[in-house]
C-alpha positions in Angstrom: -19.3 24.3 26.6 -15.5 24.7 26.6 -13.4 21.7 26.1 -10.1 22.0 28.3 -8.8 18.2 27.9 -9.3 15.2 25.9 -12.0 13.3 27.0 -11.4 9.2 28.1 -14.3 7.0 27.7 -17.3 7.6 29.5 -19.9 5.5 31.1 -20.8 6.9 33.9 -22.0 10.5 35.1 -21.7 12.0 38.6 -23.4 14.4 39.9 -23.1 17.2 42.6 -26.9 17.7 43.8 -27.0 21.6 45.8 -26.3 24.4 43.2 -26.1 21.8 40.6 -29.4 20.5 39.8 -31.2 23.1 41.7 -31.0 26.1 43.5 -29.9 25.2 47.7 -30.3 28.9 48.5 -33.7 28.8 48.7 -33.9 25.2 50.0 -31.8 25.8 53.2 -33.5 29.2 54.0 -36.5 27.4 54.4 -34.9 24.5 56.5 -33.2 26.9 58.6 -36.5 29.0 59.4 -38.3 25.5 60.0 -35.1 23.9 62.7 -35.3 28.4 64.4 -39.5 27.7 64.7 -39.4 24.5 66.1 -36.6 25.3 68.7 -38.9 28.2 69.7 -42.1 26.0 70.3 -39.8 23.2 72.7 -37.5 25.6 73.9 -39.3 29.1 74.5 -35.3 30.3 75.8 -34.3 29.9 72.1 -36.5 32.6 70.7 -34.2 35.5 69.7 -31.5 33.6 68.9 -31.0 33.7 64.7 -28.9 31.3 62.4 -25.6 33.0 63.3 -25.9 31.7 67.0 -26.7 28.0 65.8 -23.7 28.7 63.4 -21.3 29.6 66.0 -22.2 26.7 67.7 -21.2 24.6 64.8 -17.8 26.3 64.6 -16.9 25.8 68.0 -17.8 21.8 67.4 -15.8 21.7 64.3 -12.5 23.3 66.4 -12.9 21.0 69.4 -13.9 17.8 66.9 -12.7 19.0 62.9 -13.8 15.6 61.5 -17.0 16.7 62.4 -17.3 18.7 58.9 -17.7 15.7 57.3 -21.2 14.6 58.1 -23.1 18.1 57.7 -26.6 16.1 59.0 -24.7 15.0 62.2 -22.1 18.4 62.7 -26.2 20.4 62.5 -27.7 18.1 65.0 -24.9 18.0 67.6 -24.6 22.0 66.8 -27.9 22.1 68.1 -27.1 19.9 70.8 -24.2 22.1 72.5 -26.4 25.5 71.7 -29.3 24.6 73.8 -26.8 23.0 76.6 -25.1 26.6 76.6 -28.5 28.6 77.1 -28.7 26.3 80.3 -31.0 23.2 79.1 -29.7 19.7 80.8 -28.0 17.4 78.3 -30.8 14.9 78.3 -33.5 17.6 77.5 -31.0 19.3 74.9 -30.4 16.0 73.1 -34.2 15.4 72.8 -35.0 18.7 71.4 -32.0 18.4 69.2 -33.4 15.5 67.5 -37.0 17.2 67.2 -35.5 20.5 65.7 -33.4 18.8 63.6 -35.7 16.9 61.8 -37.9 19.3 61.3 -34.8 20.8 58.8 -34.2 17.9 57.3 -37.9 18.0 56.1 -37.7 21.7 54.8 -33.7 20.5 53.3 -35.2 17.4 52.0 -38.0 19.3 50.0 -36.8 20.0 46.9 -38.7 20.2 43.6 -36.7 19.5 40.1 -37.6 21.6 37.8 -39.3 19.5 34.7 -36.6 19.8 31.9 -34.1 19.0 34.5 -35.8 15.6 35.0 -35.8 15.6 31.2 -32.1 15.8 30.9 -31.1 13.3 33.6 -34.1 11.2 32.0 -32.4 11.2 28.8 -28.8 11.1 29.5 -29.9 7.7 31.9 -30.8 6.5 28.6 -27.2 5.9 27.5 -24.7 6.3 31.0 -26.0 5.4 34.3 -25.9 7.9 36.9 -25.0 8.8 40.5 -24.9 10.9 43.5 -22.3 12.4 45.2 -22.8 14.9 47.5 -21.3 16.9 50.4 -24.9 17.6 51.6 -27.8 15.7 52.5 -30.5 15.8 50.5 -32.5 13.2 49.2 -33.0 11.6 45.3 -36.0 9.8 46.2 -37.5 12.3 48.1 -36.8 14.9 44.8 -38.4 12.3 42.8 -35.1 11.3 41.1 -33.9 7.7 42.6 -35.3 5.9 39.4 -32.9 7.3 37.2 -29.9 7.3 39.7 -28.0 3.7 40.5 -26.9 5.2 44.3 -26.3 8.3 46.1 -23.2 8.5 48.1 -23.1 11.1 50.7 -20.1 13.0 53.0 -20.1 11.9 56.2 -21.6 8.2 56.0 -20.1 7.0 52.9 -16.6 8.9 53.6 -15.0 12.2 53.7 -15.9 15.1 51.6 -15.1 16.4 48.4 -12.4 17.0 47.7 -10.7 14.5 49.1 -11.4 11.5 46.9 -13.2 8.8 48.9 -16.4 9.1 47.8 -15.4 9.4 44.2 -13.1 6.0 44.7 -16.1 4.6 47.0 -18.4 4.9 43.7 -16.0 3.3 41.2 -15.2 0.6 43.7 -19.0 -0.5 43.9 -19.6 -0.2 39.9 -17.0 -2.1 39.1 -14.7 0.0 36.8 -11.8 2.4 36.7 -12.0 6.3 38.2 -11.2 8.0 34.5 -14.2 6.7 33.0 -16.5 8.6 35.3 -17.6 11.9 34.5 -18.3 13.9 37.3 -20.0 17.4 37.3 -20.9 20.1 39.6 -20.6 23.5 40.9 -17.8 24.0 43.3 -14.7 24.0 41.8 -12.8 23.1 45.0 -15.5 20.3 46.1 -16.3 18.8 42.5 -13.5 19.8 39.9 -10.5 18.9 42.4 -12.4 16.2 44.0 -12.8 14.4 40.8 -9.5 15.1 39.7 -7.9 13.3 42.9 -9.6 10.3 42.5 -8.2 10.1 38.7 -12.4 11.1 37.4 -12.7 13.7 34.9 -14.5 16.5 35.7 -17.0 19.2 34.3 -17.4 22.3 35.8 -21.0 24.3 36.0 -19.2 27.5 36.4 -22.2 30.2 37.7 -20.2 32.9 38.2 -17.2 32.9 35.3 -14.3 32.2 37.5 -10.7 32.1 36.8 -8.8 29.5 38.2 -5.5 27.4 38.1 -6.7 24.2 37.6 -9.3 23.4 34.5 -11.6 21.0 34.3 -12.0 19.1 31.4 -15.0 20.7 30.4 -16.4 24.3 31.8 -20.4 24.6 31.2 -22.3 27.6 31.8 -25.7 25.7 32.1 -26.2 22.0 32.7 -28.6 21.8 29.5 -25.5 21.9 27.7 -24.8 18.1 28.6 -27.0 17.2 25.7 -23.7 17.1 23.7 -23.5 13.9 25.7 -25.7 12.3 24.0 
């Protein structure tokens, strides 16, 4: 662990979920191949068509509507939408096999398994700051078996904008009742979670993966998250 900046008070810990406390990689490969399958079984036209095409579909949505970005869960499912009404399916059919492939993602992106001294860390550091969510995706504390430690999980696109722009940060301190600085938050992305926290007036640690130099320093770098225990 590298200290970069005096550390304020701290009662609360944030945390970034994808890349974080797990590995997404793996968790939206599997989503993706379970949203392609479904698409081929209720629309046979789709078959053929890989990831890239849904992705493209997303981009073009995103420069016709940018705020779009901000709700990933929404941005996939209207994606899909506008992908199967450009292979020629009528809007109403699109929209109903939209909502059919999409959830079948969201179960594969939902299914995430903590590994156990993970839990044990979270488990313990509960034991003397409460925690939360904030995330930029959509994946689900309860459904990863975590939402008795956590107090609340705020996510992009229903609770505000995302990181790095502060409002979910702000949002969290608002509903706990105390000031930005005495939140600790810590994730992954530099951009998302070190800047995000810093604009909202948080303190920030980094979980650096890949040894990156950058411009603006967190107030802690950590190489693995097991190295919170000098939190405690």
């Amino acid at each position: 662990m590298q200290l970069f900046k005096a550390l304020q008070p701290i009662s609360v810990l944030s945390f970034d979920l994808d890349d974080t406390l797990y590995d997404n990689k793996p968790v939206i490969a599997a989503a993706e191949a379970a949203m392609l399958h479904s698409l081929a079984q209720h629309a046979p036209i789709t078959r053929g068509y890989d990831s890239d095409f849904w992705w493209q579909q997303r981009r073009l949505l995103a420069k016709a509507t940018p705020e779009i970005r901000h709700d990933l869960g929404r941005w996939r499912l209207l994606g899909i939408e506008a992908g199967l009404v450009s292979l020629g399916l009528s809007q109403c059919e699109s929209g109903e096999i939209a909502e059919v492939a999409y959830t079948a993602f969201w179960q594969e992106r939902t299914n995430i398994k903590i590994k156990p001294e993970v839990k044990a860390l979270l488990t313990a550091l509960a034991s003397r700051y409460q925690l939360i969510a904030i995330t930029n995706g959509n994946a689900c504390i309860q459904k990863m078996g975590l939402g008795d430690l956590f107090e609340f999980s705020l996510q992009a696109g229903p609770d505000g904008r995302m990181k790095p722009y502060a409002d979910l940060f702000l949002t969290a301190a608002s509903r706990l009742q105390i000031a930005p600085q005495h939140i600790l938050h810590i994730g992954d992305s530099h951009r998302a979670d070190v800047l995000g926290a810093l604009n909202a007036g948080c303190q920030a640690a980094w979980l650096d993966h890949y040894q990156q130099q950058v411009a603006v320093l967190p107030h802690i770098r950590l190489t693995e998250l097991n190295l919170l225990k000098a939190l405690l």
